[in-house]
C-alpha positions in Angstrom: 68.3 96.2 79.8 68.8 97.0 76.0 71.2 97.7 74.1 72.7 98.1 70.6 74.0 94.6 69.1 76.4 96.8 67.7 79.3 95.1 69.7 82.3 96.6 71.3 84.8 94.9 73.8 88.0 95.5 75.2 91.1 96.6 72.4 94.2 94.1 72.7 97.3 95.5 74.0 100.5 93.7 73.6 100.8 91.1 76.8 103.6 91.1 79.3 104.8 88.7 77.3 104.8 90.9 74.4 106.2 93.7 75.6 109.5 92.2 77.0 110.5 90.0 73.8 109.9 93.1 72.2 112.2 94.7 74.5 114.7 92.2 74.9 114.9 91.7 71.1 115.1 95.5 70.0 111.9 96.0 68.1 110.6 98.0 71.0 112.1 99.4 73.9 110.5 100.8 77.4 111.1 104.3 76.2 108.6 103.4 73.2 106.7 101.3 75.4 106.2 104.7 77.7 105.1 107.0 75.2 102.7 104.7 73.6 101.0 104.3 76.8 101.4 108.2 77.5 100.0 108.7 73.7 97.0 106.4 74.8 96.3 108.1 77.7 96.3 111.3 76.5 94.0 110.5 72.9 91.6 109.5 75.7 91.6 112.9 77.4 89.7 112.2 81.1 87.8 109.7 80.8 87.5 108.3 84.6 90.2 105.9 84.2 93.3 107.6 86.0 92.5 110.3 88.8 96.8 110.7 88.3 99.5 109.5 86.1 103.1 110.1 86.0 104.1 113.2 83.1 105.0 112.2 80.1 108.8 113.7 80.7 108.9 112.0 84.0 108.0 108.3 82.1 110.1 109.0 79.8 112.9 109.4 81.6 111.7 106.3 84.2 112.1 104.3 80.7 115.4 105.7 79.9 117.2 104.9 83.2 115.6 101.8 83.0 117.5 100.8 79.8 120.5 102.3 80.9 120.9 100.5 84.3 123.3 97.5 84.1 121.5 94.0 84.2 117.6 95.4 83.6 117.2 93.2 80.5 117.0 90.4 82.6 114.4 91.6 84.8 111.2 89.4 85.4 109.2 92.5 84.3 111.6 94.8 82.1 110.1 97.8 81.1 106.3 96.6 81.2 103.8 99.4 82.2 101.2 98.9 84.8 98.0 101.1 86.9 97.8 101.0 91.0 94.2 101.5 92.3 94.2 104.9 94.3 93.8 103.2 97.9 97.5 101.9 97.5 100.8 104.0 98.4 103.1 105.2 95.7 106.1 106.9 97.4 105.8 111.1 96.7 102.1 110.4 95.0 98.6 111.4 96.5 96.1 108.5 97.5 93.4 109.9 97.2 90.8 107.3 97.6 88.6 108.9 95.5 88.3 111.7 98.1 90.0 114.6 97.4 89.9 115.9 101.7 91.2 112.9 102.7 93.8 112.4 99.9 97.5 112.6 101.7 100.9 111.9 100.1 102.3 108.8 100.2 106.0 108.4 102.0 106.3 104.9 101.9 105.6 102.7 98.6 103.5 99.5 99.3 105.5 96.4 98.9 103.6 94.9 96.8 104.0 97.6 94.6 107.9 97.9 95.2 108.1 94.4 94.2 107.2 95.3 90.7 109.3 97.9 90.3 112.4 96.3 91.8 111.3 93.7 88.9 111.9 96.5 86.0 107.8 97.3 85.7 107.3 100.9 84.8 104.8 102.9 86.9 101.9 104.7 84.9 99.5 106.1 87.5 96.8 105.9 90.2 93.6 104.4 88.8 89.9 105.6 89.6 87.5 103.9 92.1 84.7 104.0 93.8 85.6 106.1 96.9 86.9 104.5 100.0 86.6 101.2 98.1 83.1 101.4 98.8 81.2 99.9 96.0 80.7 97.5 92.8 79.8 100.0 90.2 82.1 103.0 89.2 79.6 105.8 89.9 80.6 106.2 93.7 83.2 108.9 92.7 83.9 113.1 93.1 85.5 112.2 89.7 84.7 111.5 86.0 82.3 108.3 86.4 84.4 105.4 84.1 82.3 103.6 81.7 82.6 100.2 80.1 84.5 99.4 76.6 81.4 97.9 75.9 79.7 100.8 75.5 76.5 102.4 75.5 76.4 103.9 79.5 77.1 100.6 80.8 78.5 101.0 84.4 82.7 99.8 84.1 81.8 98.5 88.1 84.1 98.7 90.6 85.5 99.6 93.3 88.4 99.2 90.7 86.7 100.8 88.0 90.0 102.4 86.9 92.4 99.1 87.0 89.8 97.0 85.0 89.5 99.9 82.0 93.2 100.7 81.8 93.5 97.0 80.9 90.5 96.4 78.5 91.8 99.9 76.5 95.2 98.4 76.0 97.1 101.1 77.9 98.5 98.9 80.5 99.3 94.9 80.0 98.1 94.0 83.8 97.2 96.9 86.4 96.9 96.7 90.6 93.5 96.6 91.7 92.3 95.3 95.4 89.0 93.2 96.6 87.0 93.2 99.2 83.7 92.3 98.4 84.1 91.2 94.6 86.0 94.6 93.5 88.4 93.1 91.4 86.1 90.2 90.1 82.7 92.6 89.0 84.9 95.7 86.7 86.9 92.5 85.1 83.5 90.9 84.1 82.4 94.0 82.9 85.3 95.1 81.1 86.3 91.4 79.5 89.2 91.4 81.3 90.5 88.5 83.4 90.5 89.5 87.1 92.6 87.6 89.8 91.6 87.8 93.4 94.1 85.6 95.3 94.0 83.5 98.4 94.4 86.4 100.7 97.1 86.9 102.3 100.0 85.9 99.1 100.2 89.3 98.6 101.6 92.0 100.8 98.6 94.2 101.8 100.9 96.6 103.9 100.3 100.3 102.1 96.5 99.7 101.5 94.2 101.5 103.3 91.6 99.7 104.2 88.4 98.9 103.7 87.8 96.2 105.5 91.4 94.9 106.9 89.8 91.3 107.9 88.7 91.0 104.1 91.0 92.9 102.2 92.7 91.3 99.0 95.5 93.1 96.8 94.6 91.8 93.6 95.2 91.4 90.0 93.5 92.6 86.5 95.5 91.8 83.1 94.5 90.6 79.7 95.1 86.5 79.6 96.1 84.4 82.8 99.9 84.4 81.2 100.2 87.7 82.5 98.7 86.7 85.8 101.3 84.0 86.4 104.3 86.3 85.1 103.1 89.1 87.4 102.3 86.8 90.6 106.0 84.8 90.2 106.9 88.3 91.2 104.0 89.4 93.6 103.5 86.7 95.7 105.6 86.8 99.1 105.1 86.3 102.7 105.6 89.7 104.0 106.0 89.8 108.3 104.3 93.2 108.2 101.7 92.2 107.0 99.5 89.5 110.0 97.6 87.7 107.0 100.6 86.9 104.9 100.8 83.5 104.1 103.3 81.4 102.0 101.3 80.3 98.3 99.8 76.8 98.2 100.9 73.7 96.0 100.7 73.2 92.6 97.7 71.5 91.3 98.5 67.8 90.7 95.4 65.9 90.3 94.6 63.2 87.5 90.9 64.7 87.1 89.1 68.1 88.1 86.4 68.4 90.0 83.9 70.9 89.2 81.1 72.2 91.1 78.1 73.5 89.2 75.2 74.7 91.4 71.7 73.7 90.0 69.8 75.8 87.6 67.0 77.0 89.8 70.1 77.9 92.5 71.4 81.0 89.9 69.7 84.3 90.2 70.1 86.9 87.1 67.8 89.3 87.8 65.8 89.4 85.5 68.2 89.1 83.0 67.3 86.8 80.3 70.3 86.7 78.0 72.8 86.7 80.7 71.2 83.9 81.8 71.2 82.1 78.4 74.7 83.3 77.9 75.9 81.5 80.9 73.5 78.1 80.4 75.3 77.7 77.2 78.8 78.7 78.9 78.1 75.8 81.2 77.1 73.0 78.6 80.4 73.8 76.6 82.1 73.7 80.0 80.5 70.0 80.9 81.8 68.8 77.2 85.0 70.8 76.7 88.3 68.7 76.0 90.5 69.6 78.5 94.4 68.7 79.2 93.2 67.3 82.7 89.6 65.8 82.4 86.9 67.3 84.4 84.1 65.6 86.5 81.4 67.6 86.8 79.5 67.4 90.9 76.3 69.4 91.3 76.7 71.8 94.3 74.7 74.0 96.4 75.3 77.6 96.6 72.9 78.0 100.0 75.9 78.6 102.7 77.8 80.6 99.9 75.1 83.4 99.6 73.9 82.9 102.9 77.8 84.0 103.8 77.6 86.8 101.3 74.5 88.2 103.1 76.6 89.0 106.3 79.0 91.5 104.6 76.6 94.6 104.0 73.6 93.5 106.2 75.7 92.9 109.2 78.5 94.3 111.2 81.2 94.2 108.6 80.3 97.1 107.7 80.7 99.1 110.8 84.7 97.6 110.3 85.0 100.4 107.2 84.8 102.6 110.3 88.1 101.9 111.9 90.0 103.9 109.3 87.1 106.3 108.2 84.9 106.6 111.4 86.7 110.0 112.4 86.8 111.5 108.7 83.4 110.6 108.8 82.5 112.5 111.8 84.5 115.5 111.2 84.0 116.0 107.1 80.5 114.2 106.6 79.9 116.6 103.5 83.4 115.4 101.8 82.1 112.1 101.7 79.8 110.6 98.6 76.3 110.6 100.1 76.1 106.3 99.1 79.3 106.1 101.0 78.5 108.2 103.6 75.2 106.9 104.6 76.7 103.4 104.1 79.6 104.2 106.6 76.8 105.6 109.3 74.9 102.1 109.0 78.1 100.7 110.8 77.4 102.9 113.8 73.9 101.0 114.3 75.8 97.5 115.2 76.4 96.5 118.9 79.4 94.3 120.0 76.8 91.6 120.5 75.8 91.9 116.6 79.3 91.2 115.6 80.1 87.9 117.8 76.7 87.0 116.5 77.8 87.1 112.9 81.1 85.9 113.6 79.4 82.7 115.3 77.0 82.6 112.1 80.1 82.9 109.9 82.3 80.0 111.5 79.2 77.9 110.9 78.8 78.6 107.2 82.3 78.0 107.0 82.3 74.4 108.2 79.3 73.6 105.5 81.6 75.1 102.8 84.1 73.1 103.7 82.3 69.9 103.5 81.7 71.0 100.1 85.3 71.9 99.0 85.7 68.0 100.0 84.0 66.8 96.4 85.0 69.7 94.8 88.0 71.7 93.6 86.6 74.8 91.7 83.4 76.0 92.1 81.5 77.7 88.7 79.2 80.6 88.9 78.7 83.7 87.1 81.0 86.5 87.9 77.8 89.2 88.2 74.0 88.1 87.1 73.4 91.3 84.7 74.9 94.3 83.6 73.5 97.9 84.6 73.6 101.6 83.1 74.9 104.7 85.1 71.5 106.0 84.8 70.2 102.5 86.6 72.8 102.3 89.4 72.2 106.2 89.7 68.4 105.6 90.3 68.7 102.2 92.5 72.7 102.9 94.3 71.9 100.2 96.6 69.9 97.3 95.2 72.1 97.6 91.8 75.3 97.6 93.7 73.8 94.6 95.8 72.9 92.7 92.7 76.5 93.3 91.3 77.8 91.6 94.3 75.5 88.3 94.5 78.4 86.1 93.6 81.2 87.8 95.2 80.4 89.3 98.8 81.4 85.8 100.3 84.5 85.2 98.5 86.8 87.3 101.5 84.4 86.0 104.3 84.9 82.3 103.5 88.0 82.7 102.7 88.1 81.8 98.8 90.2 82.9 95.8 88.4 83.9 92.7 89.7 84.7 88.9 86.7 86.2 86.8 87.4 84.9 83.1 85.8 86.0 79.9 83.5 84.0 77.9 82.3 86.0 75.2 79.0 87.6 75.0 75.4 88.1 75.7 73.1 87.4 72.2 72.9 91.9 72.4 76.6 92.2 73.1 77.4 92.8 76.5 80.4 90.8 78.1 79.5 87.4 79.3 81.6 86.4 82.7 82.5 83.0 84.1 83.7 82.9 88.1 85.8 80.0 89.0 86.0 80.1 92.6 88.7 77.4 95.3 89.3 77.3 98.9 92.1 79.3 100.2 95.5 78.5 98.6 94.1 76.1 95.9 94.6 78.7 93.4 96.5 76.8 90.7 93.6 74.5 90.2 91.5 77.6 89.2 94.0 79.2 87.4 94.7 76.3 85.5 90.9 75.9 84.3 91.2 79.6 83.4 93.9 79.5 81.0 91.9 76.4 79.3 88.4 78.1 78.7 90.6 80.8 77.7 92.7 78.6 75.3 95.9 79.4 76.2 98.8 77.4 77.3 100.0 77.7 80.5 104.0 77.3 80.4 105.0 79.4 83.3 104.7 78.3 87.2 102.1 78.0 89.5 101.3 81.1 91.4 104.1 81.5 93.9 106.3 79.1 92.3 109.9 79.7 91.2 109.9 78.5 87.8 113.8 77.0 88.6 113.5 75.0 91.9 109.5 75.1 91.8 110.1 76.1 95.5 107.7 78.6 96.7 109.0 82.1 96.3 110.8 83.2 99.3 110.3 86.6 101.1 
C-alpha cells in the first residue's frame, strides 16, 4: 500500500495528568475541561468515533456538580473525561453494539465503569466498533466507518475503532475499550496510541456483553503509559461477580530484563516492506537502548504462539460468540452485518467433539509457551504486520481482518497481557507499532519497558498497586 509521505498522527491532548493539576491548581476546571471536549466533538461533526455522547447541557452540568461536591478535588481522577466502547453498560444509555435491533438500555452501570466515576472521571459517550465486537478493522459497522488520524482511508481497526480515535484526536485523555482477539491492541497501533490489554481477569468484566466470555478483556487506550497506571490504580479490583477476577500480580523487581525477540525469518508483514524495515530498525535500537534496568536480549520462537492464534477463528471459538448472539441471529439474520453474520453461522458448523479437540490442542500449546516464559519476561513483536485501506478490507473482509490479527489472536487463548506502544513511523508515514507481550499477571515488567521506549518516567505504582502501602488494591 501507498500513500502520501505527507505525515499526519494523533493530536496531543492534555494527559490525566494534565488535566487534574490543571484542575486542582485553577487554570482549568472540569466545567472547561467538558466543553472543550464537547467543542471537539462537535467541530468534528460524525465522524464514526462516538455512536452517542452525553449533551453538552447534561456535561456541563456533570462538571458543575462535580466541582461543587465536598472532597472531589482529591479524587484519583477529578474531573478527567473519558469514551466506553458500546458493548459496555452505562446506567439509562443504549448499548448498542453497533446494532441498532439489538441495542437495549442499560439499568445497571458496569463496575468497571462505576469505578471511574466514583473516582471523579467525567463520562463523554459510547464509542464506535465493529458490531458485536466482531472484528480488527472499523468497517464492520451500520454506522459511519472511523478512519485513522493518519489519514488517507487507512482503516482506524477495531473492534474498538471508536476508543482508539477518541484518544489519538485529543478529545479524551484515556477511553474504555475491550479485547478479545487483539481489539484493543490493532486500533491503538493504528491510531499511535498506547493500548493496554491486561492480564484478564484485573478488571471487572461484569456489564460487557460478550464476545467471547472465556477470552474477554476490558481494556485500556490512553496517550502515554502515565495515564495507564493512573487509570489502572483505580480500575484494577477483584470483583466476586465476575468468575475470572483475579487479584493484580507483583511488581517487577528483577536486576536485568529479559527480552524475547523471535528470529527474522519467524515475522510475517505481508508483503509489507516498510513495516517490515520500520520494525527491523525498531528492534536494533531496542537491542542497544540504555535502559534504567538492563536488558538481555534471548532469541524466541513464535511457532506455539501463532499456532495458538490459529484456533480462535478457525476453530470452535467461534461458535462461543453464539451463546449471547445465537438467538438474535436466528430470529433477525438481516439486522446483522453480512461479515458478522456469516462469521456467527460458521460457529454452528462445530461439534462438541471439535471443541474438546481444540481445548486438548490448546492446553498443549500452553505448556510449550510456558517453557518459554521460563527465559523470558516480555516477548517483542509487532502489534499488526501492515496497515490496510477501507477500500482493501472492503474487498478482502476476511483475509485483511486475519492479517490484522497475526500477532494478537493468541494473546486471550494463552492467557497473556499485551500493551501496543508507539514507535514512530513507516519511511511513507504510517504508524509504526511495537507489541510487548508477558504471561498472565507479569504486567509491570511490560509496562515498565513501555514507559522506557516511550521515554517517560514511570513515578506512579505498579498496576494494581496502592501507591501508599504498595498493597494490592483491595475490592
Amino acid at each position: 500500500m501507498r500513500i502520501s509521505p505527507t505525515r499526519q498522527g494523533p493530536q496531543s491532548g492534555p494527559s490525566v495528568a494534565e488535566i487534574i493539576d490543571s484542575h486542582i491548581s485553577g487554570s482549568g476546571s472540569p466545567t472547561r475541561t467538558a466543553g472543550r471536549v464537547a467543542d471537539a466533538i462537535d467541530a468534528r461533526g460524525d465522524d464514526g468515533v462516538w455512536l452517542s455522547t452525553v449533551p453538552r447541557d447534561q456535561l456541563l452540568a456533570a462538571a458543575a456538580e462535580l466541582e461543587s461536591r465536598p472532597g472531589a478535588r482529591g479524587l484519583p481522577l477529578y474531573g478527567v473525561p473519558f469514551g466506553v466502547k458500546d458493548s459496555i453498560d452505562v446506567a439509562g444509555v443504549p448499548t448498542t453494539l453497533s446494532c441498532p435491533d439489538f441495542a437495549y438500555v442499560a439499568e445497571k452501570t458496569a463496575p468497571a465503569v462505576q469505578r471511574l466515576l466514583d473516582a471523579g472521571a467525567l463520562y463523554v459517550g459510547k464509542t464506535n466498533l465493529d458490531q458485536f465486537a466482531t472484528g480488527l478493522n472499523g468497517t464492520r459497522t451500520p454506522y459511519t466507518i472511523p478512519r485513522s488520524v493518519y489519514g488517507n482511508e487507512m482503516i482506524s481497526g477495531g473492534s474498538s475503532s471508536g476508543s482508539a480515535l477518541a484518544v489519538a484526536l485529543g478529545q479524551v485523555p484515556f477511553a474504555v475499550a475491550t479485547d478479545t482477539a487483539g481489539s484493543g491492541r490493532v486500533p491503538a497501533a493504528l491510531n499511535g496510541v498506547v493500548g493496554y490489554k491486561p492480564s484478564r481477569g484485573l478488571i471487572s468484566a461484569v456489564g460487557l456483553v460478550p464476545a467471547c466470555k472465556s477470552l474477554d478483556c476490558i481494556t485500556l487506550m490512553a496517550g502515554c503509559v502515565d495515564d495507564v497506571d493512573r487509570v489502572m490504580a483505580v480500575l484494577a479490583a477483584v470483583d466476586d461477580a465476575d468468575p475470572w477476577s483475579r487479584p493484580a500480580g507483583p511488581a517487577w523487581g528483577g536486576d536485568r530484563l529479559r527480552v524475547g525477540l523471535p528470529p527474522v525469518d519467524e515475522l510475517e508483514f505481508f508483503g509489507d516492506e516498510q513495516m517490515r524495515e520500520a520494525h527491523l530498525a525498531f528492534r536494533n535500537r531496542l537491542s542497544h537502548m540504555e535502559m534504567p534496568t538492563p536488558i538481555d536480549v534471548v532469541d524466541v520462537s513464535l511457532g506455539p504462539f501463532l499456532a495458538a492464534g490459529e484456533l480462535l477463528y478457525a476453530g470452535p471459538w467461534v461458535a462461543e460468540r453464539l451463546v449471547v448472539f445465537g438467538t438474535f441471529l436466528a430470529e433477525h439474520p438481516d439486522s446483522i452485518h453480512p461479515v458478522v453474520r456469516d462469521i456467527l453461522r460458521s460457529g454452528l458448523d462445530y461439534t462438541a467433539v471439535d471443541a474438546f479437540t481444540a481445548m486438548q490442542r490448546l492446553q498443549d500449546l500452553k505448556g510449550v509457551a510456558a517453557q518459554t516464559w521460563r527465559g523470558i519476561d516480555v516477548l517483542v513483536v509487532p502489534t499488526i504486520g501492515r496497515t490496510f485501506t477501507v477500500e482493501e478490507v472492503l474487498a478482502e473482509p476476511i483475509a485483511a481482518n486475519t492479517a490484522l490479527g497475526h500477532y494478537t489472536h493468541f494473546g486471550n487463548l494463552l492467557d497473556l497481557m499485551g500493551v501496543a506502544v508507539p514507535q514512530g513511523h513507516t519511511a511513507d508515514g504510517r504508524p509504526h507499532s511495537a507489541m510487548l507481550l508477558g504471561n498472565a499477571l507479569t504486567d509491570d515488567a511490560a509496562l515498565g519497558l513501555a514507559a522506557a521506549l516511550l521515554d517517560e518516567p514511570r513515578p506512579h505504582a505498579p498496576v494494581g498497586v496502592d501507591t501508599a502501602t504498595g498493597a494490592p488494591i483491595p475490592s
